[in-house]
TIRO-2110 file (N, C-alpha, C; in Angstrom, 1 decimal):
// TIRO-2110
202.6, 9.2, -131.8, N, 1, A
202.1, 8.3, -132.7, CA, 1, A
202.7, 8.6, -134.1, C, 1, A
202.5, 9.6, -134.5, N, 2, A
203.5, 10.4, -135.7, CA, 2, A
204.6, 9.5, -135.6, C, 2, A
205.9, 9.6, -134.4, N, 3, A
206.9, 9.9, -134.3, CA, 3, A
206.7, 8.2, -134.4, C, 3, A
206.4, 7.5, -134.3, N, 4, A
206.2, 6.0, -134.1, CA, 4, A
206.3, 5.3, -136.0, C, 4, A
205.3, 6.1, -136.3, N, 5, A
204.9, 6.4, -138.1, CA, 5, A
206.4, 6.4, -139.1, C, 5, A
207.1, 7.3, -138.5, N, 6, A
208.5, 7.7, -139.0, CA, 6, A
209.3, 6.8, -138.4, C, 6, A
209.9, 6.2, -137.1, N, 7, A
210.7, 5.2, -136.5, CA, 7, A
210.1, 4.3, -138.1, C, 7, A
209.1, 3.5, -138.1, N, 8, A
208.9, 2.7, -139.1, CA, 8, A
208.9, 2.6, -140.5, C, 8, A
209.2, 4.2, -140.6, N, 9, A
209.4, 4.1, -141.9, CA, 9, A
210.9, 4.0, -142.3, C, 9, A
211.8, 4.1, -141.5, N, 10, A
213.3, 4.7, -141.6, CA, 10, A
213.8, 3.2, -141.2, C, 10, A
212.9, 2.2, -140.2, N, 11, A
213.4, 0.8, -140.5, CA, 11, A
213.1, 0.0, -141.8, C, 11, A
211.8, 0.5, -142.3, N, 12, A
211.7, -0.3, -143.7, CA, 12, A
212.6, 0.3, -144.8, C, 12, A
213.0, 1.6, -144.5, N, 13, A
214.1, 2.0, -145.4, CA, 13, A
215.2, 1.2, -145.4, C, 13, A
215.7, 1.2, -144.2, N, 14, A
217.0, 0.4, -143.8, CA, 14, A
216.8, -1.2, -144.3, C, 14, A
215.9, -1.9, -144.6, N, 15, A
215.3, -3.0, -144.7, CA, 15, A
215.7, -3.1, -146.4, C, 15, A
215.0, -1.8, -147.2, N, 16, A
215.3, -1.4, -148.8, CA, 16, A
217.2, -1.3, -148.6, C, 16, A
217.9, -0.6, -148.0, N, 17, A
219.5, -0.6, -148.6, CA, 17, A
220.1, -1.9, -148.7, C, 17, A
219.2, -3.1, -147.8, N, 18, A
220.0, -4.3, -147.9, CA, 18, A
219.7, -5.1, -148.9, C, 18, A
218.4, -5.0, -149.4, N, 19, A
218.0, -5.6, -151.0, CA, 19, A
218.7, -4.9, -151.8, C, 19, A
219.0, -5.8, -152.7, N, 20, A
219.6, -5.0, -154.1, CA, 20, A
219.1, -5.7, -155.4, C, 20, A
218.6, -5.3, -156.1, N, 21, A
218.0, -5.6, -157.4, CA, 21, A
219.0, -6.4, -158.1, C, 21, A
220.0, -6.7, -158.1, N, 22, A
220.8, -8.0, -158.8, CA, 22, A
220.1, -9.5, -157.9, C, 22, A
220.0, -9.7, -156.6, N, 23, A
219.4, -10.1, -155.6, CA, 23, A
217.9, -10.9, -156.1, C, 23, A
217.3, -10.4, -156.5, N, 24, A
215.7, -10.7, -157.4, CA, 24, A
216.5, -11.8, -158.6, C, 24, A
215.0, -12.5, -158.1, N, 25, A
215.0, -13.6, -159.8, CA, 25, A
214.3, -12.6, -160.4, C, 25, A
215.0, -13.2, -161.5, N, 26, A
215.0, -12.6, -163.0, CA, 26, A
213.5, -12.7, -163.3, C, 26, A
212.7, -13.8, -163.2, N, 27, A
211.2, -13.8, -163.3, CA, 27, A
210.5, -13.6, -162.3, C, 27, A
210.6, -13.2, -161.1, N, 28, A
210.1, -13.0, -159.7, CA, 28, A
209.5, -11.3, -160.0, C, 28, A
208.2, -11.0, -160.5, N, 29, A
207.9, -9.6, -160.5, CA, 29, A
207.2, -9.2, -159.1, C, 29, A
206.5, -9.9, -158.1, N, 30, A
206.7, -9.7, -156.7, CA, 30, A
207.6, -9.4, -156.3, C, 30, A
208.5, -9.8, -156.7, N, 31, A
209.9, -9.8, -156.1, CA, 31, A
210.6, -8.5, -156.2, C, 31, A
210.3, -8.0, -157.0, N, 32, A
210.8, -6.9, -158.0, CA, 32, A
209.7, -5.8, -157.7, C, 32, A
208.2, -5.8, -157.4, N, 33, A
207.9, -4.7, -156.9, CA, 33, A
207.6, -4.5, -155.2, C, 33, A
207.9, -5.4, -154.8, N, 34, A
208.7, -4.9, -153.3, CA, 34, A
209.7, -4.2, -153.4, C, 34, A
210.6, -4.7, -153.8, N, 35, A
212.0, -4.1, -153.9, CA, 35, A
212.1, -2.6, -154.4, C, 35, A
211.0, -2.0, -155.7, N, 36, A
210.3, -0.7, -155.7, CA, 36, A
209.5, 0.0, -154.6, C, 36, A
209.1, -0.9, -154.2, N, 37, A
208.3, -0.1, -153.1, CA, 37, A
208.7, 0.4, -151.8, C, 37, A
209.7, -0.8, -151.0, N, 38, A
211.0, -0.4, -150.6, CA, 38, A
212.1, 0.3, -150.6, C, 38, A
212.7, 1.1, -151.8, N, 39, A
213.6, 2.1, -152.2, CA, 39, A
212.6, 2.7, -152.5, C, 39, A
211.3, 3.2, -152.6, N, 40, A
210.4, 4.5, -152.2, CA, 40, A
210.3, 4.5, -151.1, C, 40, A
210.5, 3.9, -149.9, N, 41, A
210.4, 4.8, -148.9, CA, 41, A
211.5, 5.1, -148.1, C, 41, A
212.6, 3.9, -148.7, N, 42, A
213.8, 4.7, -148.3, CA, 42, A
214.3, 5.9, -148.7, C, 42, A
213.8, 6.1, -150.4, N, 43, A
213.8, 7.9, -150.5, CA, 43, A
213.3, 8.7, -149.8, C, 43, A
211.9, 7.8, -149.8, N, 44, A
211.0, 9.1, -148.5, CA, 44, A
211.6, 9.1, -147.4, C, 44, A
212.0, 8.2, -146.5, N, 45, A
212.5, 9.0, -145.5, CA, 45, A
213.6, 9.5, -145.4, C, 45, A
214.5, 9.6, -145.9, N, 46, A
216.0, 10.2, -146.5, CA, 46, A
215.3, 11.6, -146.1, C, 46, A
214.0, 12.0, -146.6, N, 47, A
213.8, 13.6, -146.8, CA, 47, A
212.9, 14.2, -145.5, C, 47, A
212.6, 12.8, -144.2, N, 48, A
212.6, 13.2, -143.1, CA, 48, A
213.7, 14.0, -142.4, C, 48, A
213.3, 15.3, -142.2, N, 49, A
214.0, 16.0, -141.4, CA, 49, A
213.4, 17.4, -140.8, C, 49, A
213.9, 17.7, -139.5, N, 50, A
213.2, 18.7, -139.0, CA, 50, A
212.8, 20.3, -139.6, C, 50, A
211.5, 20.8, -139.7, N, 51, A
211.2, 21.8, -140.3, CA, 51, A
212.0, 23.4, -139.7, C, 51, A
212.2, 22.7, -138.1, N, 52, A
213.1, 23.6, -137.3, CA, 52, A
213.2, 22.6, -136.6, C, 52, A
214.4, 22.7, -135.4, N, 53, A
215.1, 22.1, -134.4, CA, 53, A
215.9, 23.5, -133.3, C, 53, A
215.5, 24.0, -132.2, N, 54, A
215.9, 25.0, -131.4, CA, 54, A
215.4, 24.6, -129.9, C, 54, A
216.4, 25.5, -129.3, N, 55, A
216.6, 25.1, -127.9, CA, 55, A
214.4, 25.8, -127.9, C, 55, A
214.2, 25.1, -126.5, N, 56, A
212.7, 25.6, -126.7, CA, 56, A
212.2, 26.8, -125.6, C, 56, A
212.9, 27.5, -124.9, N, 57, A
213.2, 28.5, -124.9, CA, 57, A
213.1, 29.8, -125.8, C, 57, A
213.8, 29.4, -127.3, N, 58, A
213.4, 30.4, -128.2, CA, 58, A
212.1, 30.3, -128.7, C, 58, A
211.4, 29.9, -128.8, N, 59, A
210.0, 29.6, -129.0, CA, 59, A
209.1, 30.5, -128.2, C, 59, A
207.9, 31.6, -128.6, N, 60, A
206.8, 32.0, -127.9, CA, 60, A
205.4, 30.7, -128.0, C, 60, A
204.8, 30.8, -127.0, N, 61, A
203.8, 29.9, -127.3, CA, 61, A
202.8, 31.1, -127.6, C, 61, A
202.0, 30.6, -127.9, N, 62, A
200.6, 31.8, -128.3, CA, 62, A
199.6, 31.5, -127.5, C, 62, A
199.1, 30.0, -127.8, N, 63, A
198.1, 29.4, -126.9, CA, 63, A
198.6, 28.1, -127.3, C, 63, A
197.5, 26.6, -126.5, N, 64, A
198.2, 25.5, -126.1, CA, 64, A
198.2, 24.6, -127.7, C, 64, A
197.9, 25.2, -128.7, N, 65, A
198.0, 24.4, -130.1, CA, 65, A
198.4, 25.3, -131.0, C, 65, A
199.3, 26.5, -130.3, N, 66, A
200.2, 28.0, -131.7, CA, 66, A
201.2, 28.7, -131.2, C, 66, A
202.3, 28.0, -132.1, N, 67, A
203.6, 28.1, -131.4, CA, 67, A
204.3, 29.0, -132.1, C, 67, A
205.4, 30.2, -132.3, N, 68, A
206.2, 31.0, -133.2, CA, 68, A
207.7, 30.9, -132.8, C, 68, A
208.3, 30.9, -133.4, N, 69, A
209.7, 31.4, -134.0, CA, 69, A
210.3, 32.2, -134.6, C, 69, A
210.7, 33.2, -134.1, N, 70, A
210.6, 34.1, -135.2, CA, 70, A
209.7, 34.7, -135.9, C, 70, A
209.5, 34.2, -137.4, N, 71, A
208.7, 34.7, -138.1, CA, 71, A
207.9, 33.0, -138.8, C, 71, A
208.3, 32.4, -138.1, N, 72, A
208.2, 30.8, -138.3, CA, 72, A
206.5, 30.8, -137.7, C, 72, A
205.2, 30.4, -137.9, N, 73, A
204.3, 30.1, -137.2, CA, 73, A
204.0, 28.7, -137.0, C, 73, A
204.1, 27.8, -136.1, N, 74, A
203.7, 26.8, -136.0, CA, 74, A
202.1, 25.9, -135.7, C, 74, A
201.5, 25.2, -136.1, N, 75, A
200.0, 24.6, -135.6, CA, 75, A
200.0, 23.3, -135.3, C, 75, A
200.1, 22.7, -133.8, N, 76, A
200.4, 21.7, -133.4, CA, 76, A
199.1, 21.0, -134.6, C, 76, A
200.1, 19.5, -135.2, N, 77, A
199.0, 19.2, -136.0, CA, 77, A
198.4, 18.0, -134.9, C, 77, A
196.7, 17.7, -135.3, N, 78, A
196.5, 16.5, -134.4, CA, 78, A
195.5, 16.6, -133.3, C, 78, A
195.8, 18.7, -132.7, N, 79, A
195.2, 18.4, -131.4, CA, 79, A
194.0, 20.0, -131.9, C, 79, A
193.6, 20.5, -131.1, N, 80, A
192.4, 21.8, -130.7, CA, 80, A
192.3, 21.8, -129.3, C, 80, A
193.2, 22.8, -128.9, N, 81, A
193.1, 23.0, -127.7, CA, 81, A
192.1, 24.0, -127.4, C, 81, A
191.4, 24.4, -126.2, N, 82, A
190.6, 25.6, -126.2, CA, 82, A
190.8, 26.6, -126.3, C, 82, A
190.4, 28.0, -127.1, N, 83, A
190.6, 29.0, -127.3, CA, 83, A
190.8, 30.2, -126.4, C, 83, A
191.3, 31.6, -126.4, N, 84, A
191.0, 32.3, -126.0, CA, 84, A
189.9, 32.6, -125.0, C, 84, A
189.2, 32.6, -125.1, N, 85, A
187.7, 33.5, -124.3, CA, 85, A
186.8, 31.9, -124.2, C, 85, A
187.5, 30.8, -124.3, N, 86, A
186.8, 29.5, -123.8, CA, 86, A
186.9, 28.9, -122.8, C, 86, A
185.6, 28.8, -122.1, N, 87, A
185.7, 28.6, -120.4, CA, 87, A
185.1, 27.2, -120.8, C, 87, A
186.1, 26.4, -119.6, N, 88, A
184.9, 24.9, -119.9, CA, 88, A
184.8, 24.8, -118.7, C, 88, A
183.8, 23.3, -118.7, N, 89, A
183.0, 23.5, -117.0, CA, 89, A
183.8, 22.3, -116.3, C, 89, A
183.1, 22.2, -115.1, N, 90, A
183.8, 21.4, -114.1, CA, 90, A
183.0, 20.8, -113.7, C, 90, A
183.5, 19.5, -113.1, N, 91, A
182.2, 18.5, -112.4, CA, 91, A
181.2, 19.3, -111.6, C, 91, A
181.6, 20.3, -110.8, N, 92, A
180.9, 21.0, -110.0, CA, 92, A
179.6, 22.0, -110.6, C, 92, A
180.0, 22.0, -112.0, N, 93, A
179.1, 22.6, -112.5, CA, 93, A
179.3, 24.2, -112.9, C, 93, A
180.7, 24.5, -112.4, N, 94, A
180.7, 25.9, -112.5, CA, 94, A
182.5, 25.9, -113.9, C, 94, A
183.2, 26.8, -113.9, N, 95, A
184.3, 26.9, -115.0, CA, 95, A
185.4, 26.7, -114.7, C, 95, A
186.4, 26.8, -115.6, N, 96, A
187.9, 26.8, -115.3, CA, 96, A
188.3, 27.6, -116.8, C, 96, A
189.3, 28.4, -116.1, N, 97, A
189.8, 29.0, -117.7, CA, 97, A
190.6, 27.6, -118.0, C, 97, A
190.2, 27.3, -119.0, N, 98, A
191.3, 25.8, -119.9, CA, 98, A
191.7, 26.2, -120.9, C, 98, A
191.6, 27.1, -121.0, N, 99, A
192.3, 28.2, -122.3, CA, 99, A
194.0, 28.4, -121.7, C, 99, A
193.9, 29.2, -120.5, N, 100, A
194.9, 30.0, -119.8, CA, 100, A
195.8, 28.5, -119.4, C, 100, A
194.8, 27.5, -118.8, N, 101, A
196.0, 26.3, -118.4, CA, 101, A
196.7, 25.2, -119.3, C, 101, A
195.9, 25.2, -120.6, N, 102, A
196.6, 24.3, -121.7, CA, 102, A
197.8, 25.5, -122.4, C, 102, A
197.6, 26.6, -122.3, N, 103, A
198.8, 27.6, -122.7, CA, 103, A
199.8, 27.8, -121.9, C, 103, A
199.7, 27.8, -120.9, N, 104, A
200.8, 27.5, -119.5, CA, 104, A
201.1, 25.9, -119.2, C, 104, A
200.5, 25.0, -119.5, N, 105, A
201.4, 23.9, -119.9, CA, 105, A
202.1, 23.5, -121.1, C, 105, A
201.5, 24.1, -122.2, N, 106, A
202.2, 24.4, -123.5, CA, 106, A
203.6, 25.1, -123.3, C, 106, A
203.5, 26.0, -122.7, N, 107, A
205.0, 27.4, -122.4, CA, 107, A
205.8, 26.3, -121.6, C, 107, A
205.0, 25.5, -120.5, N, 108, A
205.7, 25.0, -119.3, CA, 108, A
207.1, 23.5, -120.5, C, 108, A
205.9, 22.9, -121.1, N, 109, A
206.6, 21.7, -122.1, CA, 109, A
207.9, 22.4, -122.9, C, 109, A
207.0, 23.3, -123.5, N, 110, A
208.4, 24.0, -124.4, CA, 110, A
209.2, 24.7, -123.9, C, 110, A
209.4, 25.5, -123.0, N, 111, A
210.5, 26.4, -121.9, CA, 111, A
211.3, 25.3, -121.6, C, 111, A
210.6, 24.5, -120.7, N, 112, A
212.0, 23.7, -119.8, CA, 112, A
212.5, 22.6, -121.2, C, 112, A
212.5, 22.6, -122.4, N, 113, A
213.1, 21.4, -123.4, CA, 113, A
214.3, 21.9, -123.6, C, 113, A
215.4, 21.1, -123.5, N, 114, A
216.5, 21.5, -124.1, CA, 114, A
216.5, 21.7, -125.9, C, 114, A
215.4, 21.0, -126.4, N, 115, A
215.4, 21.2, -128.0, CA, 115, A
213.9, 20.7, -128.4, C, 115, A
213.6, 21.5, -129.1, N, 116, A
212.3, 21.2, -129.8, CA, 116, A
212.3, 21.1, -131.1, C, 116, A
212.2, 20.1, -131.4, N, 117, A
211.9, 19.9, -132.9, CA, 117, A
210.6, 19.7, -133.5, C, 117, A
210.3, 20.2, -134.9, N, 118, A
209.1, 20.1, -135.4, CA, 118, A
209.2, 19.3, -136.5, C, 118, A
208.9, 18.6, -136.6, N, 119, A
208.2, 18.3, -138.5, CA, 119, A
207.3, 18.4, -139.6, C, 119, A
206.9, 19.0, -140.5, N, 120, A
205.8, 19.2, -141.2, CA, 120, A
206.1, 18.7, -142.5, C, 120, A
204.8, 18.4, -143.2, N, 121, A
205.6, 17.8, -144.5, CA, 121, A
204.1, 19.0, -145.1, C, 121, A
204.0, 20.0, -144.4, N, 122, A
203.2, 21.4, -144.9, CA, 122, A
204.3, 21.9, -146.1, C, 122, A
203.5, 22.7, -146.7, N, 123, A
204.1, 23.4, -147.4, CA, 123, A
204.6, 24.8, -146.9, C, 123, A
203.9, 25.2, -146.0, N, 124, A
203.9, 26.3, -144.8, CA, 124, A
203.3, 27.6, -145.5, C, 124, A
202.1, 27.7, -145.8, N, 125, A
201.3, 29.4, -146.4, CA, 125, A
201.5, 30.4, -145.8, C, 125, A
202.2, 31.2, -146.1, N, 126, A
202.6, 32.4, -145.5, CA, 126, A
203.2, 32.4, -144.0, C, 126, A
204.5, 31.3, -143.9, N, 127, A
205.0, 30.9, -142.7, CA, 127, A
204.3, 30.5, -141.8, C, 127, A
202.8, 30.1, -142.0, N, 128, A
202.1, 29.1, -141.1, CA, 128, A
202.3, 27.5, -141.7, C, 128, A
203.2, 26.7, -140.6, N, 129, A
203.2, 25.6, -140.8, CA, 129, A
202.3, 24.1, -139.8, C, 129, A
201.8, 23.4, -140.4, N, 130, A
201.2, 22.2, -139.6, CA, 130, A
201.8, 21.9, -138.8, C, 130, A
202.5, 21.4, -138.1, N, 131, A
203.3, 20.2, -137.5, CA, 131, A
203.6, 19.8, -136.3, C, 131, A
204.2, 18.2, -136.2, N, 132, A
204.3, 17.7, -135.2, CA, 132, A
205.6, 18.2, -134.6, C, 132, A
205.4, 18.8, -133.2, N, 133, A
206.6, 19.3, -132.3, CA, 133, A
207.1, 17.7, -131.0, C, 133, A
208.2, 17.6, -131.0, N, 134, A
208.7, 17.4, -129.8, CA, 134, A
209.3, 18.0, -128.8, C, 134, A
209.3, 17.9, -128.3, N, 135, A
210.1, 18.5, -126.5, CA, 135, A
210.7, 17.7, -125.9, C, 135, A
212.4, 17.2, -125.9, N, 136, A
213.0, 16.2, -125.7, CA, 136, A
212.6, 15.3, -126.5, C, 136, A
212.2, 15.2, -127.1, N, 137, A
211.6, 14.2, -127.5, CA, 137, A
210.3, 13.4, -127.4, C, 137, A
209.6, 14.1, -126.6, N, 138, A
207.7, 14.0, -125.9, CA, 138, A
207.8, 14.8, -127.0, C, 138, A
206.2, 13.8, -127.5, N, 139, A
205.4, 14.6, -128.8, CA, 139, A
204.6, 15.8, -127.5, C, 139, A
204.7, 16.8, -127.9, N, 140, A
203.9, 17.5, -127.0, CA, 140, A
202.6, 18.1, -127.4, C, 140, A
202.0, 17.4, -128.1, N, 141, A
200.4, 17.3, -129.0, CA, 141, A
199.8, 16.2, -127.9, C, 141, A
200.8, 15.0, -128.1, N, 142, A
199.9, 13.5, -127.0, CA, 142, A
200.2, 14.2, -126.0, C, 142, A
201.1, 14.6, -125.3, N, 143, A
200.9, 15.4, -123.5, CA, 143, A
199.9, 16.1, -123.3, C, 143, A
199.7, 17.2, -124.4, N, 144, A
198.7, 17.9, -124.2, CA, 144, A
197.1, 17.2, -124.1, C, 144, A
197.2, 16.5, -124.9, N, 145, A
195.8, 15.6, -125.3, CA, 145, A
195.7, 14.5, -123.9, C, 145, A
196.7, 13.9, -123.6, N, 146, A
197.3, 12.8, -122.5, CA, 146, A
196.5, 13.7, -121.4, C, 146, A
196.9, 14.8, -121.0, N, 147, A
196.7, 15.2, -119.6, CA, 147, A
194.9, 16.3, -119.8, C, 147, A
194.8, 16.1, -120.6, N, 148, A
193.2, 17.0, -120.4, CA, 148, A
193.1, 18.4, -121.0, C, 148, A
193.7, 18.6, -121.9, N, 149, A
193.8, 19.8, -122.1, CA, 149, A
194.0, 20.2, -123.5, C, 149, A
193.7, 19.4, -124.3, N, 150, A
193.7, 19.4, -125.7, CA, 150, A
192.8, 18.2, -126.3, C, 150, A
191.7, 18.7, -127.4, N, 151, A
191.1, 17.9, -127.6, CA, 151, A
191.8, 17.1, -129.3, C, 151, A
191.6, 15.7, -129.0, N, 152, A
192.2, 15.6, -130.6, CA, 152, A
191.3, 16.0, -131.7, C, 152, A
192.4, 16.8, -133.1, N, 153, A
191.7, 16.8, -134.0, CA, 153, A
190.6, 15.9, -134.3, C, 153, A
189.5, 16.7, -134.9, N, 154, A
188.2, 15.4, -135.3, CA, 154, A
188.5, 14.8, -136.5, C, 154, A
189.0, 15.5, -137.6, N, 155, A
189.6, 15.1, -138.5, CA, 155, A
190.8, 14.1, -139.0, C, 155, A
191.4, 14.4, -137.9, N, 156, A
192.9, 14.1, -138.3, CA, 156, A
192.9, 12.0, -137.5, C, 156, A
192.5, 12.2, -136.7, N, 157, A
192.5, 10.8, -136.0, CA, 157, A
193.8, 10.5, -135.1, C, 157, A
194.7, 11.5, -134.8, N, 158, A
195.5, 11.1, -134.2, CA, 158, A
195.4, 11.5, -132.5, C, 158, A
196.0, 11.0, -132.1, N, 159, A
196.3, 10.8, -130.7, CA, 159, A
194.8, 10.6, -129.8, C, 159, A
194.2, 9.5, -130.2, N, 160, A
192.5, 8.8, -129.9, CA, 160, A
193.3, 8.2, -128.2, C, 160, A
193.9, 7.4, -128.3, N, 161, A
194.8, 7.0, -127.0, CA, 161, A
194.9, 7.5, -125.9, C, 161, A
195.3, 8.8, -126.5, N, 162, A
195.8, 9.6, -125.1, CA, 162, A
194.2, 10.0, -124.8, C, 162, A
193.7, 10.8, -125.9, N, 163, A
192.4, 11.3, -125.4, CA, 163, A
191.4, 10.0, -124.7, C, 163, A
191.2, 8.9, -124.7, N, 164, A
190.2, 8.3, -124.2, CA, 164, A
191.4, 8.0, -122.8, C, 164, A
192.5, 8.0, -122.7, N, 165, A
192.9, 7.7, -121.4, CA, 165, A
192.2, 9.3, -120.1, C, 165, A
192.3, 10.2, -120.8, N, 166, A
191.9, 11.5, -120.2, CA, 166, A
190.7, 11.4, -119.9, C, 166, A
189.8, 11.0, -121.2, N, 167, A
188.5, 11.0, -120.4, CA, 167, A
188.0, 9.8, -120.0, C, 167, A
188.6, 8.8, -119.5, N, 168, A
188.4, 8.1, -118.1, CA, 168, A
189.0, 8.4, -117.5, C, 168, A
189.8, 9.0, -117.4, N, 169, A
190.2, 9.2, -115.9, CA, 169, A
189.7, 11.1, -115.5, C, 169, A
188.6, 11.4, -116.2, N, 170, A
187.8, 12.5, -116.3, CA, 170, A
188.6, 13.6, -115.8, C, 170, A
189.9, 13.9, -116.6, N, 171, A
190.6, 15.3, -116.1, CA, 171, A
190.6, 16.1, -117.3, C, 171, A
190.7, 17.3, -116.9, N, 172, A
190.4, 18.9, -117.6, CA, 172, A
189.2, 18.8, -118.5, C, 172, A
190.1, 18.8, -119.3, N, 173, A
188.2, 19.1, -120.4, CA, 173, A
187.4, 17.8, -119.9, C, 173, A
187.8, 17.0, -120.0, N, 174, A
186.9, 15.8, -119.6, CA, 174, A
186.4, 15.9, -118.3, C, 174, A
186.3, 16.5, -117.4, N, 175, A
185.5, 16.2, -116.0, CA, 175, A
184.0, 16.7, -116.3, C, 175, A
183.9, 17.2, -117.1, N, 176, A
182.7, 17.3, -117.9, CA, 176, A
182.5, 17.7, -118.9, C, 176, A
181.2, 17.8, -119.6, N, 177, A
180.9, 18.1, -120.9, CA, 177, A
181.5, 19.3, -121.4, C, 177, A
182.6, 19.8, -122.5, N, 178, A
182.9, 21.0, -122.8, CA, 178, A
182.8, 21.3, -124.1, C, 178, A
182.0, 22.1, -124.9, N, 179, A
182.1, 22.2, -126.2, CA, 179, A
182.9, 22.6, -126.8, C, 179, A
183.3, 21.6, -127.4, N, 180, A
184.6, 21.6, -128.2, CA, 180, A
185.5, 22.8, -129.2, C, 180, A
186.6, 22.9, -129.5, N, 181, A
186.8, 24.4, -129.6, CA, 181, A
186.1, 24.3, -131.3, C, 181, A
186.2, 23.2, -132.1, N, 182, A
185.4, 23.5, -133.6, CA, 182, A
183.9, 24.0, -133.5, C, 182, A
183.6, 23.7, -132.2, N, 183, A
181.9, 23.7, -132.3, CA, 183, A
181.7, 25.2, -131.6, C, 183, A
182.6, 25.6, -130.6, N, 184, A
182.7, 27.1, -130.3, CA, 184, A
183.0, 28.2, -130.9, C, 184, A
183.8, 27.7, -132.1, N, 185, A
184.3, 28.8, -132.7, CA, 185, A
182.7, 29.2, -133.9, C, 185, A
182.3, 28.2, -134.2, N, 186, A
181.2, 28.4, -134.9, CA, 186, A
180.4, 29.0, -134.4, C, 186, A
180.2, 28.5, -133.1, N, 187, A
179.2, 29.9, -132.6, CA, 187, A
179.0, 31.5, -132.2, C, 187, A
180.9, 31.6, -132.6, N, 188, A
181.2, 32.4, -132.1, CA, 188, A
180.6, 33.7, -133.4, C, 188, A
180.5, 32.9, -134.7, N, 189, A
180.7, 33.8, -135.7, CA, 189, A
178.8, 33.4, -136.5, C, 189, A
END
């Protein structure tokens, strides 16, 4: 969805190099603040570009929403996947570590990519940065969310899509009720 956000912005850019301000009537101030508004986002996206770009291989995952590089920390933006020591339940009533299998599909997305790119428009606090990763090109925030294993940010509003496709079709976290990792961690402390 992100990556959908930026395709659009980089065609209304391209839309701004073919206006040109000689182009405008002289009394047309519509005319004239499109044409501003326009060459602002063709600036802005000019300064789209990836925060890192590496084969995905070099990447450790940490768990299924904390990725590193080096000394680079990454926070898939968007998603909350379950934590560490977070068991969720199963239709049957009993657990699954969904911790251990959204981390092993995380490793699984980013290992086999020939390149992973990230983008953040973070400022990155102490080399922790926000951002949206791909994996070939799969946003791997919606895969994770897509297939059951990451809940979307409550905040953020992105990837609602994938997640209500998961929970009808009731797989991983969704095959039943799982408390969410913002509401776990609170209890934790």
């Amino acid at each position: 969805m992100i990556i959908k956000r930026t395709i659009a912005a980089a065609t209304l850019a391209s839309i701004a190099s073919v206006a040109f301000s000689a182009e405008l009537p002289l009394a047309d101030p519509i005319s004239a603040k499109i044409f501003l508004e326009l060459h602002s986002i063709q600036k802005l996206s000019a300064d789209i570009r990836p925060l890192v770009s590496a084969p995905g291989e070099a990447f450790r995952v940490i768990d299924g929403d904390f990725l590193a590089l080096g000394n680079l920390r990454i926070r898939l933006v968007g998603i909350d996947a379950p934590k560490a020591a977070q068991q969720c339940n199963t239709a049957s009533g009993s657990f699954w570590d969904c911790s251990a299998q959204s981390s092993d599909r995380a490793r699984n997305i980013i290992h086999l990519a020939e390149r992973v790119d990230c983008f953040s428009s973070d400022t990155g606090n102490h080399g922790l940065y926000l951002a949206s990763c791909q994996a070939d090109g799969r946003d791997v925030g919606a895969l994770l969310v897509e297939e059951g294993l990451a809940w979307p940010n409550q905040d953020q509003g992105y990837y609602l899509s994938e997640s209500n496709l998961a929970q009808a079709d009731e797989i991983g976290i969704w095959q039943a009720y799982t408390q969410p990792p913002w509401e776990w961690r609170m209890q934790q402390h």
